[in-house]
Every structure is written in C-alpha cells, then in structure tokens.
N, C-alpha and C positions, 0 to 999 in steps of 0.2 A: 479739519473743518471742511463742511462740502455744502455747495452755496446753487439753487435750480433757477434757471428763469427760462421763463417761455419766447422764444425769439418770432415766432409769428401771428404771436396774439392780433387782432384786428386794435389800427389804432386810430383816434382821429386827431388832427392836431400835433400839439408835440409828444412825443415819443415819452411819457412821462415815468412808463414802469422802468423802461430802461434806464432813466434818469436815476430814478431812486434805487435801484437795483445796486448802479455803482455807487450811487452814495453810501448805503448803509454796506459795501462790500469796505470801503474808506475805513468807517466807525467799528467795523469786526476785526478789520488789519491791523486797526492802528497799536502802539504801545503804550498807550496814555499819555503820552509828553504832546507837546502843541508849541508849534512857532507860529505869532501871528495868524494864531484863531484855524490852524492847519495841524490835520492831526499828525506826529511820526509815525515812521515803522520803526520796530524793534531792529536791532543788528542784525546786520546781515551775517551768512554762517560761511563759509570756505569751505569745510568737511563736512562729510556727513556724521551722523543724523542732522540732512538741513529742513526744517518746520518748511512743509508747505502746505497747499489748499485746494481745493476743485471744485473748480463750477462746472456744472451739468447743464451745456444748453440745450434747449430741447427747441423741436418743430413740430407739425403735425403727426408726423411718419418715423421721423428718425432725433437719434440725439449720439450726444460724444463730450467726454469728461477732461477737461481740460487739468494741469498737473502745475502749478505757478507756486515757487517759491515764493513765500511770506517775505523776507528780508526785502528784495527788491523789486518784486513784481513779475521776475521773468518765468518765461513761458518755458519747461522743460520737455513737457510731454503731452499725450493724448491718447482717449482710450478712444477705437473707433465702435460702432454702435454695437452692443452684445459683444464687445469682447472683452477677454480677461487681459491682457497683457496688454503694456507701458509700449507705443511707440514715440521711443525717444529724439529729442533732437540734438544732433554732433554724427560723429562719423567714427564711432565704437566700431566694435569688431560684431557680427551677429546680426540675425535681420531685425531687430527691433530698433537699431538707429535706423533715422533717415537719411542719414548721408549728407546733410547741412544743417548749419548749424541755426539757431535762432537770431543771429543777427541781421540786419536788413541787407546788409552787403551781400551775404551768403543766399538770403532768401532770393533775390532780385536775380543772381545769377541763378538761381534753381528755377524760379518761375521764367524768365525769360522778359519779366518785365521790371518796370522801377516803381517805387513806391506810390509816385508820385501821379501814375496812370491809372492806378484800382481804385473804382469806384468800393465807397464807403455807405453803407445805409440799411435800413432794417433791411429789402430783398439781398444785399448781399451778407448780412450774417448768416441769414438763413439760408439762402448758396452753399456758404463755406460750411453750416452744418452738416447740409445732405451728404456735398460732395466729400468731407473729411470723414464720413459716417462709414463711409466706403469704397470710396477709392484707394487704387495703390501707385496710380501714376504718379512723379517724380513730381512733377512740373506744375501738376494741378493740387499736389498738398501744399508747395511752395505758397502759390498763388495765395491759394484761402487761407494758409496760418497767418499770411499779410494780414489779410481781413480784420481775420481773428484776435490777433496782437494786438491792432492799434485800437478796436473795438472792447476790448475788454481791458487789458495792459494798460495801455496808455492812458486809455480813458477815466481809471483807478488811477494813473500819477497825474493827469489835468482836467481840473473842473470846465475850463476851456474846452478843452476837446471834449469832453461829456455833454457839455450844453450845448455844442457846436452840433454834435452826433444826433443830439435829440431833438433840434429844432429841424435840424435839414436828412429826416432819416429817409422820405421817400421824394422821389426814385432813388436817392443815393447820387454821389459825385466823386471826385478824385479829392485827397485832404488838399487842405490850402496850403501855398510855403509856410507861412505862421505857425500850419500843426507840424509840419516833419521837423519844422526850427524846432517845435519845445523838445518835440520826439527825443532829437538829440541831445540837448542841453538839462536836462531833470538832474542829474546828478550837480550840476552848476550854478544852477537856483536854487535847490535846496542847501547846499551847501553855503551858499552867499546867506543866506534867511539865518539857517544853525548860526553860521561865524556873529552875525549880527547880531543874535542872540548873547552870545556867550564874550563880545568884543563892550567892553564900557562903554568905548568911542562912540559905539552903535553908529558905526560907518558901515552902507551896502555897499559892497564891492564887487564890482562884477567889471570883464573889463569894457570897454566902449568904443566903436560900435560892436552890436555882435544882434546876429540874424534872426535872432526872437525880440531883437527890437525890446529888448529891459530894460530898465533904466533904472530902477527906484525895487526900494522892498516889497511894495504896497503893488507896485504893478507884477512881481513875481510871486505873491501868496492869493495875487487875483486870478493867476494863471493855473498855480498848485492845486492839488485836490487833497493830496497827502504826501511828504516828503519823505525821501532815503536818510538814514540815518546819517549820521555823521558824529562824533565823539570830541566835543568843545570844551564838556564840561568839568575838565580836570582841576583837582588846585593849579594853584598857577607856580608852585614851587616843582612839580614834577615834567610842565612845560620844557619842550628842550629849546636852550637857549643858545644863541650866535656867540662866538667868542670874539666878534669882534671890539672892541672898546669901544668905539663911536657912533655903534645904534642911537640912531635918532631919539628909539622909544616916541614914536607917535602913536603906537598901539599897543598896548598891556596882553595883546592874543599874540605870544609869541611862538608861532606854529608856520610851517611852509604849506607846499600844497602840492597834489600829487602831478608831478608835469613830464611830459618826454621830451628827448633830447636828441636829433636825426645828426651823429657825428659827421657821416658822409655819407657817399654812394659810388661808388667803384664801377666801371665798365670790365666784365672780366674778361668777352672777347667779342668779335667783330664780325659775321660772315663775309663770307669773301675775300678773307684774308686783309682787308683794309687794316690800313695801319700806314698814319694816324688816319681816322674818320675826321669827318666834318658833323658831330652832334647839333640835334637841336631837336625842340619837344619842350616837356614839360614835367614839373613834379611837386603837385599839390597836396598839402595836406587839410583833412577837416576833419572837426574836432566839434565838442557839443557847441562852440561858439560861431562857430564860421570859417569858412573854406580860405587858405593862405596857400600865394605859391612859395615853392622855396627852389624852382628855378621856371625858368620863363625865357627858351632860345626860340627866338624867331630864326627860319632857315636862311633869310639874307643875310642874319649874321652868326652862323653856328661857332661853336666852341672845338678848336682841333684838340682831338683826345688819341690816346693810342691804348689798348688795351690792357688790362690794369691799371690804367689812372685813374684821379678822383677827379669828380665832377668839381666846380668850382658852384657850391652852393649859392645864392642869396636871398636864404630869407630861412625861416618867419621872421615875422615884423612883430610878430611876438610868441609868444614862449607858448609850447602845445601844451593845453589842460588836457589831462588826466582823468579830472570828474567822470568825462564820461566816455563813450568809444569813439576812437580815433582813427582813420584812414588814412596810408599814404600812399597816393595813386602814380604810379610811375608812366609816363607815354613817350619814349625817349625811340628816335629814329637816328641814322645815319643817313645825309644828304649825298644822293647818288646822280649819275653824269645827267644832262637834260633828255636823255634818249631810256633813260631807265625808272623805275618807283624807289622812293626811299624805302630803305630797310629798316624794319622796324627789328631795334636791338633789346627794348626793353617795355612790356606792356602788361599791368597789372596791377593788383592792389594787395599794401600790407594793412592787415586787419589786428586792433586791438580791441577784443569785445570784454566791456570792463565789466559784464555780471559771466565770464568764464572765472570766476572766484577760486575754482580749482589747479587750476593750469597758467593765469596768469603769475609771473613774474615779477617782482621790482629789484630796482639795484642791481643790477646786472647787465653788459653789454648782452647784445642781441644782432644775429646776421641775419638777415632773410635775404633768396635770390627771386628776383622778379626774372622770368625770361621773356623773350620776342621769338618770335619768328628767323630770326637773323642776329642772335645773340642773346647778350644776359648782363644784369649787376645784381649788384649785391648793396644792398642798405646796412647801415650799421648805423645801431640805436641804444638806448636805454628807458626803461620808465621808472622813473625816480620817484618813490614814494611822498619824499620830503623837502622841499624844493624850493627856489626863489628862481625872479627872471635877473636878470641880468642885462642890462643895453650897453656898449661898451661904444666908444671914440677913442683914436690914438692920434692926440696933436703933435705936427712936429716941431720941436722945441727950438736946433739951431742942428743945422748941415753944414758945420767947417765956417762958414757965413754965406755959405751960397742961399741967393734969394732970386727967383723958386729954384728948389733944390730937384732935380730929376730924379726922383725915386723911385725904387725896384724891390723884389724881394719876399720874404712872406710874413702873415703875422697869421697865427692861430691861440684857439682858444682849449684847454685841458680844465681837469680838474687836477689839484693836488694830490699825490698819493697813491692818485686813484685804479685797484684794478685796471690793467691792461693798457692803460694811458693813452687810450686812445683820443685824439685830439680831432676839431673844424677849424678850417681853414677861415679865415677873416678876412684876408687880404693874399691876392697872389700874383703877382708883376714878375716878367722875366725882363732882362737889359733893355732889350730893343722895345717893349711894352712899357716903359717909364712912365710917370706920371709928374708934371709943375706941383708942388707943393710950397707954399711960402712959409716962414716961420706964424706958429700963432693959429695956421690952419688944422681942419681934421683931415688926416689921411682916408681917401672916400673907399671905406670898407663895402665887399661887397655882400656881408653879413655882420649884422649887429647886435644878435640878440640871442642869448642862453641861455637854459634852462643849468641854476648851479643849484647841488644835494646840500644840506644846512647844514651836513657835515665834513665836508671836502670846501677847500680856498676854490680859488675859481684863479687859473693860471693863466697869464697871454704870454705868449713868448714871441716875439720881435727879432726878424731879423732882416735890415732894412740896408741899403746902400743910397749913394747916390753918383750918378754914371759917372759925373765928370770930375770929382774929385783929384784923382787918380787914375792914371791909364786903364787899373783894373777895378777900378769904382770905388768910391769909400763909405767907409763903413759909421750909418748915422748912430745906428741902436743892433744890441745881439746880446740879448739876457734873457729871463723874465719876470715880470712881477707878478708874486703871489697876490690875491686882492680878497681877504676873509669874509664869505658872505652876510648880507646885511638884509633885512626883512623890510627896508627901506631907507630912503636917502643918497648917499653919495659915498664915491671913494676914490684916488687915484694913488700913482705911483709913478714914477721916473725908469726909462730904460735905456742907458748908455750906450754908447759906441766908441771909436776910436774918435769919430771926428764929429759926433754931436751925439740927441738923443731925443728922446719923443716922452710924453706923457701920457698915460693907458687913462682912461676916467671913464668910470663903470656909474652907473644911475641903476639903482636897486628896486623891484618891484611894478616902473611906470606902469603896468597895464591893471595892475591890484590897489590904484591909488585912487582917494576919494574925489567924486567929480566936485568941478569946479563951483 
C-alpha cells in the first residue's frame, strides 16, 4: 500500500487535508475489529515477511517515501528523493542503516536535542522533507525523523495529536507534555480498552496516577485514533490459569501482563582505586505510564559500597509495564574530598524499545553495563512476558518477647525455580544498622514491589536477628515462604526462627485494581 499527500499545500485555518489524510490512513490500516468506535490494527508480525506501507510526502521541489510497519505503526525506513534504496533505521552492518535506532531515546541522542524542544507544524514537516530528501548528515536526519514520527506515527495512533497537529500547524511549536505522555503509553491504552472489551467485569484498568492523566475508557478511545492489537479474545478454557486455590476470581480475564523486573544493579569497580565509595545519584525508570525512581542517594547521605556490591534498591513503587518502551536511566557518582569533583561511576541509559519485535527477548535474565567516566555497573533484569505485581510486608510476629526487638539482617525477593535464581534485595540491616521493631509492626522494607511470571511462586526468603538476644544475636526468622501468584487479592505465610518469626503478606495486583 502506498499512501501521497502534499505537505505544503497553501492552508487557511485548520490544517484539514492533513487531518483527513491521517484519518482515512486509520480506516486503510485498520483490521476491521473496533474497540469503543476505534478502529484495530491487525497483529503485529516479529519475522519477516512483516506487511508494511508508504507514504510519499511530497513539497514543491522535493519528496521522500516513508517505509511503517502496518502492525504497530513504526517507522523502519526511508527512501531519500530519486533514490532506489531503503535507508534503514538500527545500526546493521552497511551503509544503508543509519546508525540509530527509531526510538526517541536513540533519536535525541543522535540529533543532539530532546523531543520535547522540536517545534511541530506544517513549515516543519516540510523542513524534514527537504532536508531528509537529501541530506546525509548524522544529526540533522535525527532531528527531522523526530518531526516526521510524531507527525505521521503518532498522529495515526492519536486523534488527539492529529487534531492538536491540525489546529496549531502554523508557525509550529514544541508538543505539549500531554502529546510525548500518550507518545509513550499507546501500547497501555490500547491494551486497557482490548482487556475491557474482552473482561465481562468491563472494569478499565489502567494504573493511577499516570502522566497521560487517564482515567476512564471513554477518556482513552477520546485519545485513540486506532489501537495496537492485543489478543483477549480466547476461549476462556485455553486462558492460562494461576494455581493458586484462593483466587479471588473478581475477574473471568484470567491473563497477566507483559511487566519487567530490575533484579539489582552491581557497582563493578571504582576509579581511583576507592574502596568502599561513598555512592550517591540516582536510577529512574520510565515506562509508558510515568517516570519512577528506584534509588534516590542524596550526597549528605550516600550509600558505602565497595566494588562488586549491589546497590540497595528502593523502588518502583510499582511494577514496570511492558506495554510499551521502557528506560532505565542510571546517574550514580562517588562522593569525593571537598577539594575535588565527584566521580561520576555510572551514567547512561538501558533502552527497551517494544516495536524491536525482532531482537526483543522475554523470560530471560538480562545484564547490561552502564559506564561513567570513573567506573561502571551493571543492571540485571528480565521482561516477563506474563506477569502479576506483587506488594509485599513482612510483620514481625514475636522476637524471643523482646518489645521492640532490634533487628538486622536481610530479607529478599526470587522467583521459585526460576532460571539462574537470581534474587532483589527487600531489606538489608547490618548489626550496628538495627532497626526498633515492635511485635504486630511491618518491618520498613526499602523495596516493596515485584514484578512475579504467572508461572513461577514468588519466593521471600527472611533471614532476620535480633541484636540482643544473645551475645551473637538471635535468630527471629531464616526460611522461606513460597507465596503462588494471584491475579489478585491477598496472600501470606509464616517464617520461623529459633527464637520467633515474622509473617510475609503479599497484596496481588494493587496498581491493575478497579478505581474506587
């Protein structure tokens, strides 16, 4: 299919050819199925042969053929003006890739700018045709495939940004937070509308707050122009089901969701031979819903680390969606004497771009090394195809009868079974770091929340003292309980000691749960 429109037609008003242009690009894409009066796309493809489409924009002088996968709208390639060959986007071998990839992370570091500073509007599409018609500089195809992307791409997945594009096309402007919000969350709204669809309950779940400001079905199909497929519609006998016995069953859509899970992050060594450092920085991730940190050292009070150890995570404060692409941005220094600059040991970003259909992985641990200038770690993750969240409390039950008990120790989080068992840390107290805990209380985890696969238990393992028991501290809890995941509701389990024990209580789901 191959689709022409004139980018510098004379306009008065609003922009209307452009408008209709994307619409009926909608009603050519779609697959005939419709959620809430919104048309689908057909499946997306992973291998090739994958269906795709081109639209030919054109100007007075020059034009250039754009190359978009049908399944999800992305942008793969472009033909420049009068030429025969595909320059592609990724970092292939050959001169026909560009050396980055289509994601915005990629793009922003090729152009030199952030998405959020390129003016948007009829003169600049028509910019990004000239200058894409013929240029080969690095920096300046960057630039205008921005353009180009959110201009055609996105504009196809939100009638929002379409109408937004067409009303405010001249002079052009930079998008609003509202459009890079949906930019990133399309996969998360569509998916919320499908599940709706296909859930009896016709509960929207989306979780709350999140940075496109959603709330409701009706305000996410006002947003939509056409949604990414998603596959709900199974019997409900081939649905994969939780073994656990005590599913709630509040919902007949017995289905997880595609989520990642950031096990730790390792400092693997130090410039300057430091050991231990005085860490401190930060390590955000964001995701289609909104940007979480999952550490946060201020330098008054850094974290001593020594190379090879693991960072004591805390956070997300809830589970990383998958829907759509994910960023974890590491900016981790070492606090150096008042007469010198902190060194910066760790500075970078891991990038999950969820329409690389080819290359992405699920179900599998994952290392990546961020470096600094003055050092490096290393992340270790997974992205779980099938997934629930997990909030987890561990009350202490009775320390010997000490009241408040001084506790120390560690308590981490695994999956059962699971490849390479690799485990997060929940809790980590050394003796002289103890903590008052009274019976009855929760032990204050400095992370609470996991991403558990619907087909692995979700393990805590507990091993807890308390200082004063005994000369060499006694022992409250050191097992652990398996806890089989649940697609919602509640679970707990008991984990003993010598001289008392704690109880694990997992809350299934909260951030997928129907508003109040």
């Amino acid at each position: 299919m191959e689709f022409n429109f004139k980018v510098d037609d004379k306009v008065t008003g609003e922009w209307a050819a452009y408008k209709g242009f994307v619409g009926s690009l909608r009603n050519k894409l779609a697959s005939g199925s419709y959620s809430h009066n919104r048309p689908v796309l057909p499946p997306q493809q992973s291998t090739e042969p994958i269906e795709r489409f081109h639209v030919v924009l054109q100007t007075q002088s020059r034009s250039i053929t754009l190359r978009i996968r049908r399944g999800n709208l992305y942008l793969d390639g472009y033909k420049m003006w009068n030429a025969d060959q595909w320059l592609e986007l990724g970092r292939g071998p050959g001169p026909n890739f560009l050396g980055f990839n289509g994601d915005y992370n990629d793009l922003e570091n090729a152009a030199g700018q952030t998405v959020d500073r390129i003016n948007l509007g009829q003169p600049q599409l028509g910019t990004a045709v000239n200058q894409l018609a013929s240029t080969t500089n690095r920096q300046e195809r960057a630039k205008q495939l921005i353009v180009v992307i959110q201009m055609i791409c996105e504009s196809i997945r939100f009638s929002r940004i379409s109408d937004h594009l067409a009303k405010h096309h001249e002079p052009g402007s930079p998008p609003p937070a509202w459009m890079t919000a949906l930019e990133h969350g399309w996969g998360n709204l569509s998916n919320a509308l499908l599940r709706t669809d296909a859930d009896p309950t016709r509960f929207f779940l989306l979780p709350q707050p999140n940075a496109m400001q959603i709330t409701t079905a009706e305000e996410a199909a006002a947003a939509l122009g056409i949604l990414l497929f998603f596959n709900y519609r199974k019997p409900a006998g081939t649905l994969r089901m939780l073994s656990a016995a005590n599913d709630n069953n509040t919902s007949t859509l017995r289905q997880g969701r595609p989520m990642a899970e950031v096990f730790w992050v390792r400092i693997d060594n130090i410039g300057g031979g430091r050991d231990p450092a005085q860490l401190h920085g930060t390590i955000a991730v964001v995701d289609g819903l909104s940007s979480q940190n999952m550490y946060d050292r201020q330098k008054g009070s850094p974290e001593t680390i020594s190379p090879g150890g693991k960072i004591l995570l805390t956070g997300p404060s809830r589970a990383i969606s998958a829907y759509d692409s994910f960023t974890v941005n590491l900016s981790l220094r070492s606090k150096a004497t008042p007469s010198r600059d902190d060194e910066v040991i760790s500075n970078g970003t891991i990038v999950r771009n969820v329409f690389d259909t080819a290359n992405n992985v699920f179900d599998r641990i994952l290392y990546r090394d961020v470096k600094g200038a003055h050092g490096s770690a290393t992340a270790c993750y997974a992205v779980l195809s099938d997934a629930v969240e997990a909030t987890i409390s561990v009350e202490l039950v009775n320390a010997g009868g000490k009241d408040p008990a001084e506790v120390y120790g560690e308590i981490a989080a695994s999956y059962s079974n699971y490849p390479s068992g690799e485990q997060t840390l929940l809790f980590r107290k050394k003796r002289e770091e103890y903590i008052n805990v009274r019976p009855g209380q929760p032990i204050g985890l400095t992370k609470k929340t996991v991403a558990v696969p619907t087909n692995y238990s979700l393990s805590i393992r507990a091993e807890l003292y308390d200082r004063h028991t005994t000369p060499t501290g006694g022992e409250i809890a050191n097992g652990v309980a398996v806890l089989p995941p649940l697609f919602d509701g509640a679970s707990q389990k008991n984990i003993t000691g010598r001289y008392g024990n704690v109880l694990v209580k997992v809350t299934w789901n909260p951030s997928w749960r129907p508003a109040n």
